[in-house]
TORMARBA-223258 format. One line per 5 residues: their letters; for each residue x, y, z of C-alpha. Coordinates in Angstrom, 1 decimal. Layout:
<rs>
a = X Y Z  ... $
</rs>
This chain:
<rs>
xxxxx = 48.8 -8.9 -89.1  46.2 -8.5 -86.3  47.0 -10.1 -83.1  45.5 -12.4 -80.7  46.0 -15.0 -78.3 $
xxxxx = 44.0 -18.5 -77.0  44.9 -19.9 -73.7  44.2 -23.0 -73.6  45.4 -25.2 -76.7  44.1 -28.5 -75.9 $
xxxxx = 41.9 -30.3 -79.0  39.6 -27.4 -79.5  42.1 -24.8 -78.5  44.8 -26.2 -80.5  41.8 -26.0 -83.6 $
xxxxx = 40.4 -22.8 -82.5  44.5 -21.0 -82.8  44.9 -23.3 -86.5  41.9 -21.3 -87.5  42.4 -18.0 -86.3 $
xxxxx = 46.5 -18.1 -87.9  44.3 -19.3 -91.1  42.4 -16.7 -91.1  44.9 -14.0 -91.3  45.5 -13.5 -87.6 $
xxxxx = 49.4 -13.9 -86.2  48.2 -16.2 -82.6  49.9 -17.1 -79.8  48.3 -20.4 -77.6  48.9 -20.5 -74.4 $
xxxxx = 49.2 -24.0 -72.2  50.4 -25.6 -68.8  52.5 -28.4 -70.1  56.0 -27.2 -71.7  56.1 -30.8 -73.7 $
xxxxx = 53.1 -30.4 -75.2  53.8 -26.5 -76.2  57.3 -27.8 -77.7  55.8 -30.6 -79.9  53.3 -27.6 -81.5 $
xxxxx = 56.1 -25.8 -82.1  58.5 -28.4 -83.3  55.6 -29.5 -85.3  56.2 -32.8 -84.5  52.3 -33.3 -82.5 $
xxxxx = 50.1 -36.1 -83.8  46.5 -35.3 -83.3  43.8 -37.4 -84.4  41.5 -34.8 -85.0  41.1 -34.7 -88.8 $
xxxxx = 43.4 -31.7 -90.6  44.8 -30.6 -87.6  48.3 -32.1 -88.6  48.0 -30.1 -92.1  47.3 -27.1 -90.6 $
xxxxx = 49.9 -27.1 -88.3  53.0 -28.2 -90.6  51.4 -25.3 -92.8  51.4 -23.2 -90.0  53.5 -19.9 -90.1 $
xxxxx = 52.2 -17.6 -87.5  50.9 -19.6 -84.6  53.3 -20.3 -81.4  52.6 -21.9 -78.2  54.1 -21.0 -75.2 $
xxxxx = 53.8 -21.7 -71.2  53.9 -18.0 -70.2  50.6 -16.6 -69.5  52.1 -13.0 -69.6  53.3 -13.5 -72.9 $
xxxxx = 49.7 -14.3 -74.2  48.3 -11.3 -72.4  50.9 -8.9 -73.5  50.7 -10.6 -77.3  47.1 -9.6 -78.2 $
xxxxx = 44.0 -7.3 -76.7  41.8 -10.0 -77.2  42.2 -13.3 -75.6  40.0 -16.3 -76.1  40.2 -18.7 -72.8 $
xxxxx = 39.0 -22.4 -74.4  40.4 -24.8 -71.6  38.4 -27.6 -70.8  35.4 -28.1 -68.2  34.2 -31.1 -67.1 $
xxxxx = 31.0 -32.3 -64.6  30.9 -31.9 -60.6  28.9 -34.9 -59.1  25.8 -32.7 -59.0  25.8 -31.7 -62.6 $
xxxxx = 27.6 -28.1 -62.4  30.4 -27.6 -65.1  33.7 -27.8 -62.9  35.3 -24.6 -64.0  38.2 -24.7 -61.9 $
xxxxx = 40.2 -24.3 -65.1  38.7 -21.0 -65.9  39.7 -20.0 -62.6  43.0 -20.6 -62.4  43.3 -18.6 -65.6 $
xxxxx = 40.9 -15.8 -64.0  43.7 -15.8 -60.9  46.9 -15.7 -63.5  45.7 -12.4 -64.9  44.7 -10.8 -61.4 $
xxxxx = 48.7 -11.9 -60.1  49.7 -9.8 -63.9  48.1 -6.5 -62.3  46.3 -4.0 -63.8  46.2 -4.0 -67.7 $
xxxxx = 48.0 -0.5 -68.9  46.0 -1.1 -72.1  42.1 -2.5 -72.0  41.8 -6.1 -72.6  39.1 -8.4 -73.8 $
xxxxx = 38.6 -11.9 -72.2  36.3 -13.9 -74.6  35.4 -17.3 -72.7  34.8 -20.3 -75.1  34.8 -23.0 -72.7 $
xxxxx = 31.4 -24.5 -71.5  30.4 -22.5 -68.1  27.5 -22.5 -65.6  25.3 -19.5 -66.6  26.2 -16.4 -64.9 $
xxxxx = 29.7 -17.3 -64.4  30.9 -15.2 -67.1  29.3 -12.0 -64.9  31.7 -13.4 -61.8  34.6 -13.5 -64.2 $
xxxxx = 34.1 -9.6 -64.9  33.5 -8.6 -61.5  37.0 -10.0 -60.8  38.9 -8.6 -63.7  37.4 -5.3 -64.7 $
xxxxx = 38.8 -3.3 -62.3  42.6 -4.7 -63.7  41.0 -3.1 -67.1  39.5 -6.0 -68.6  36.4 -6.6 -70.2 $
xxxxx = 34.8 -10.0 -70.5  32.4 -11.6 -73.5  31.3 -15.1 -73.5  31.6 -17.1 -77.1  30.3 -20.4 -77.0 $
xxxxx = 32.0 -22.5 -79.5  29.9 -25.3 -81.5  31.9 -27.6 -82.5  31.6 -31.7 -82.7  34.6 -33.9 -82.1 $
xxxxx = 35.8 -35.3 -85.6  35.1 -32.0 -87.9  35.8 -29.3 -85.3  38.1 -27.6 -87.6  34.9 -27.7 -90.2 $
xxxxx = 32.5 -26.7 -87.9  34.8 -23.8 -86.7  35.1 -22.4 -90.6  31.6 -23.2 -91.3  29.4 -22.3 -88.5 $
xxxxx = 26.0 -22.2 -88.8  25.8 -19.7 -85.9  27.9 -17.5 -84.0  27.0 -16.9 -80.3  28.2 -13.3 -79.1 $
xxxxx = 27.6 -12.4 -75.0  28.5 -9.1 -74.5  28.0 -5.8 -72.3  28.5 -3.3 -75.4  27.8 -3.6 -79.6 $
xxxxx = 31.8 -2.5 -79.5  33.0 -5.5 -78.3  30.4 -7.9 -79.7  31.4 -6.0 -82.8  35.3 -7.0 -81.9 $
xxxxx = 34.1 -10.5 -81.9  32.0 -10.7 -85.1  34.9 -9.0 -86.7  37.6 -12.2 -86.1  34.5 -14.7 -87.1 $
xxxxx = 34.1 -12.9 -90.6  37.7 -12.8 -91.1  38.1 -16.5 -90.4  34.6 -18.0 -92.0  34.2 -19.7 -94.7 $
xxxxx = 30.3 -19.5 -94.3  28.1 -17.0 -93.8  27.4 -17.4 -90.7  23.8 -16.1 -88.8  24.9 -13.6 -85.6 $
xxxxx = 23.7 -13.8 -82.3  24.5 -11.0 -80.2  23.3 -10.9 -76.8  24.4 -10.3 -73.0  26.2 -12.9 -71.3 $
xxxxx = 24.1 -14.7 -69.6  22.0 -15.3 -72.6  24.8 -16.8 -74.6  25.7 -19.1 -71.5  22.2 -20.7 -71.6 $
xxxxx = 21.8 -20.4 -75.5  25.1 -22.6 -75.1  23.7 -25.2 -73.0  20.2 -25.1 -74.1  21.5 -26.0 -77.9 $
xxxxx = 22.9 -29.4 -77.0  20.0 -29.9 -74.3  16.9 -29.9 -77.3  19.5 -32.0 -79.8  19.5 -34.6 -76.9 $
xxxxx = 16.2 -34.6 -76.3  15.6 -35.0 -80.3  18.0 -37.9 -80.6  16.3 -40.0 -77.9  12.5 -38.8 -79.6 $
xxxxx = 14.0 -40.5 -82.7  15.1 -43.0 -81.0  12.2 -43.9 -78.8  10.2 -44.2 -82.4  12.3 -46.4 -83.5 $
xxxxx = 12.3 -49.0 -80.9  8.2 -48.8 -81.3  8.7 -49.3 -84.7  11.0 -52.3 -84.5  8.7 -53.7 -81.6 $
xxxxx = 5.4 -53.3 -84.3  7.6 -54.9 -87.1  8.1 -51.8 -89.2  11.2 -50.0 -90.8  12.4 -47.0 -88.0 $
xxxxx = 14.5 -45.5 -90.9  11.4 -45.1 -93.2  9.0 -43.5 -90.3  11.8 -41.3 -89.1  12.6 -40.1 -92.4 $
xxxxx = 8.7 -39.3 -93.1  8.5 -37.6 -89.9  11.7 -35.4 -91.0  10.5 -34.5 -94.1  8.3 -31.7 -92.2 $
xxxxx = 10.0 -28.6 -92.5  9.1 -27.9 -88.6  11.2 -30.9 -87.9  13.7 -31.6 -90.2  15.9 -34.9 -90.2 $
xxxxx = 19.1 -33.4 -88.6  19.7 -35.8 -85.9  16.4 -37.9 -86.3  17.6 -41.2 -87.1  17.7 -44.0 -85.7 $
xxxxx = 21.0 -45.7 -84.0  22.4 -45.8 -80.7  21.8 -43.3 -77.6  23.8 -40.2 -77.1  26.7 -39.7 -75.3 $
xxxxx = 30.5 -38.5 -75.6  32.3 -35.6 -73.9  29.5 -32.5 -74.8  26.0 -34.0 -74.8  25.8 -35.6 -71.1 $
xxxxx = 27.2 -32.6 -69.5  25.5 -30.1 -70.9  22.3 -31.8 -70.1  23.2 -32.5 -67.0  23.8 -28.8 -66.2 $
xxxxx = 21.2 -27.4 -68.1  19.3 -30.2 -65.5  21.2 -28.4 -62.4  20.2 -25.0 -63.7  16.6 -25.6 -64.1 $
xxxxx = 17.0 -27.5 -60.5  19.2 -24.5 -58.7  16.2 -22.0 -60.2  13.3 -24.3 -58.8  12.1 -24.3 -62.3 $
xxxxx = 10.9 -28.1 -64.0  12.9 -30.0 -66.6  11.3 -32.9 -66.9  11.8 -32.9 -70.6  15.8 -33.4 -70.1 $
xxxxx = 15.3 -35.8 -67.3  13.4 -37.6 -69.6  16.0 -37.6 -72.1  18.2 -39.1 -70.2  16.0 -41.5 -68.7 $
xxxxx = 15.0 -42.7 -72.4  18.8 -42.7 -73.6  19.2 -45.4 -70.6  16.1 -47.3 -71.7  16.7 -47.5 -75.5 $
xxxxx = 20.6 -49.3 -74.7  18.4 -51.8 -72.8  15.8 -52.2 -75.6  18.7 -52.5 -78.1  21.0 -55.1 -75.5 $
xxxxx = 17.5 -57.3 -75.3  16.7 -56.9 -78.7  20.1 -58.9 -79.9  20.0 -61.0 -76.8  16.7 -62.3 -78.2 $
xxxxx = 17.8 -62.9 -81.6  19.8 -66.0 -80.5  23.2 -64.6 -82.0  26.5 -65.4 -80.4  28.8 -63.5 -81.8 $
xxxxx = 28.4 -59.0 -82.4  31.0 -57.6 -84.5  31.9 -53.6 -84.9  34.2 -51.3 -86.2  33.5 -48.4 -83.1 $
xxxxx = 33.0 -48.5 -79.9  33.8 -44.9 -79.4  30.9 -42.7 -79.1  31.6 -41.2 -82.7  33.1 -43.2 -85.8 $
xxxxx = 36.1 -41.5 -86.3  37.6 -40.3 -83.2  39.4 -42.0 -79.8  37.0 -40.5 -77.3  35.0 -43.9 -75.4 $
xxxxx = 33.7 -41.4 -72.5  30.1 -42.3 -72.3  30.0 -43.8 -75.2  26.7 -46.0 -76.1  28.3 -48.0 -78.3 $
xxxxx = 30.8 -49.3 -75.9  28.1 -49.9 -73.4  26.5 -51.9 -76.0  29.1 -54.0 -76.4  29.9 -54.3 -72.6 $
xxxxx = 27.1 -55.2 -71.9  26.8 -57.8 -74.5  30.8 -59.3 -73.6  28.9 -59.8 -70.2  26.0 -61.6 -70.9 $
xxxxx = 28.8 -64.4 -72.6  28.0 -63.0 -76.4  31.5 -63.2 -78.6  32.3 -59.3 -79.1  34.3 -58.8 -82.1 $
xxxxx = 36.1 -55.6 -82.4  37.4 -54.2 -85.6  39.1 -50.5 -83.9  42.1 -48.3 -84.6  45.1 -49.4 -82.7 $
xxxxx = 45.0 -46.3 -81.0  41.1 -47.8 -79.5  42.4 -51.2 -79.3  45.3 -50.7 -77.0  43.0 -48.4 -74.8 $
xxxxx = 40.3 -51.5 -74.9  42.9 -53.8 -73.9  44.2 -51.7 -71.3  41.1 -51.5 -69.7  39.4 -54.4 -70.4 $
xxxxx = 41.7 -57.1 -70.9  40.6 -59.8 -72.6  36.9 -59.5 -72.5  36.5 -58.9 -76.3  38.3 -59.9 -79.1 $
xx = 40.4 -58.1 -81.4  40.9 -58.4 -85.4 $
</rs>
């Protein structure tokens, strides 16, 4: 069996390593915290994440350890998914990556060439910073956006639509493309491109789905405001092959751990280059504006008393972080309206740690 290794094994790590074992590869993951890396390999960790339980009580070939060194020294290709999350001004905080970029500079130069392939979300043109670093250690560096949605990421990882490839040379994209058709399920279309390219391909794809979602979402609340059905128009306006009705429906706003930081970076990029992007601002600005049409809206109606089964930002999984639905029903508990909520324990005793008794629990 081939090698490779995956530092960083948090929830998409954790999937990304699953996948890879599953598809024929013998993996190591590599993380900070020793519990953690003892409960994967006890197989005793509980994740929420659909199949992720399965696949690791079937697992065989997949090991997580603390040691850094032993990842490197495991595999010639490594693929560095830790997490990155928003500065104040809109940047993606990779101090992660960088204290993974500084391990393998204190491991010396590599006797044999090594590939760092960097999944996590990154400011565009960080990945060039990253090789400037390593490559004279004997390292070369890709960038391979992963595409993923929180509640199928183990689907989305073994049915892509698209793979993303950043690299200096077709040998190593070629490296890349070769793990992806050993662990698809799909048939997947290939991007290959330099780095920089796949770093804004990254955070342009979520930018133009958030900027659909609040188009659809805009219609709507014309449509509810001129007395007509939002699902029927959206659905006619779907229809057109140039649109197509992925993600043109009608609901709440966008939000969760992916969609406002990317935007808000793709935002800081255009900014940083003095280039407009008005049409993300405006995203965002109608995402704000369709809560409060939606708050007003059942404010209005006279009713006392909302009910719901999620207030996370996805049905599904645990994750409230800028979740609309949430805000809906803060906002709501606030302006004295009963809020009845129907969650998972695991969301209820978060709710209740937080919020106390504002809403009520069934």
């Amino acid at each position: 069996m081939e090698n490779l290794s995956v530092i960083g094994i948090g929830r998409l790590g954790l999937c990304f390593g699953l996948t890879l074992e599953r598809g024929g590869y013998n993996v190591v993951g590599c993380d900070i915290r020793q519990e953690y890396v003892d409960s994967i390999n006890e197989h005793t960790f509980d994740s929420f994440e659909p199949n992720v339980n399965d696949y690791l009580q079937q697992s065989k070939n997949f090991i997580a350890t603390t040691d850094t060194k032993r990842a490197i020294d495991h595999a010639d290709i490594i693929f560095v998914t830790v997490a990155t999350f928003s500065e104040p001004d809109g940047r993606y905080d990779v101090s992660q990556v960088e204290s993974v970029v500084l391990s393998l500079l204190r491991l010396g130069y590599q006797e044999t060439r090594k590939h760092l392939v960097i999944c996590s979300n990154v400011n565009p043109g960080y990945s060039n910073t990253v090789y400037e670093k390593l490559e004279a250690y004997n390292w070369d560096v890709s960038y391979n956006p992963e595409v993923v949605a929180q509640g199928t990421i183990l689907y989305n990882q073994e049915f892509p639509d698209a793979v993303y490839v950043g690299s200096d040379t077709s040998d190593l994209a070629e490296s890349i493309i070769t793990v992806y058709k050993n662990v698809c399920s799909s048939n997947p279309v290939i991007h290959t491109m330099d780095r920089l390219s796949a770093e804004l391909t990254k955070v342009s794809l979520n930018c133009y789905l958030t900027c659909k979602i609040s188009f659809a979402n805009m219609v709507g609340d014309l449509a509810i405001k001129l007395g007509v059905n939002p699902d029927k128009v959206l659905h006619a306006v779907g229809s057109d092959s140039r649109i197509n009705n992925k993600f043109l429906r009608y609901g709440f706003g966008w939000g969760g751990p992916c969609f406002p930081r990317d935007t808000r970076a793709f935002i800081r990029l255009a900014k940083d280059n003095q280039m407009p992007h008005y049409m993300c601002q405006a995203s965002n600005e109608s995402n704000n504006s369709h809560l409060d049409f939606q708050v007003n809206q059942f404010i209005n109606s006279g009713q006392k008393e909302y009910v719901t089964d999620c207030v996370t930002y996805k049905k599904g999984t645990l994750i409230l972080e800028e979740s609309q639905q949430l805000a809906f029903a803060l906002e709501l508990a606030n302006r004295g309206v009963k809020v009845i909520v129907k969650e998972t324990s695991e969301v209820t005793s978060i709710l209740k740690e937080k919020y106390g008794d504002l809403f009520t629990y069934e």
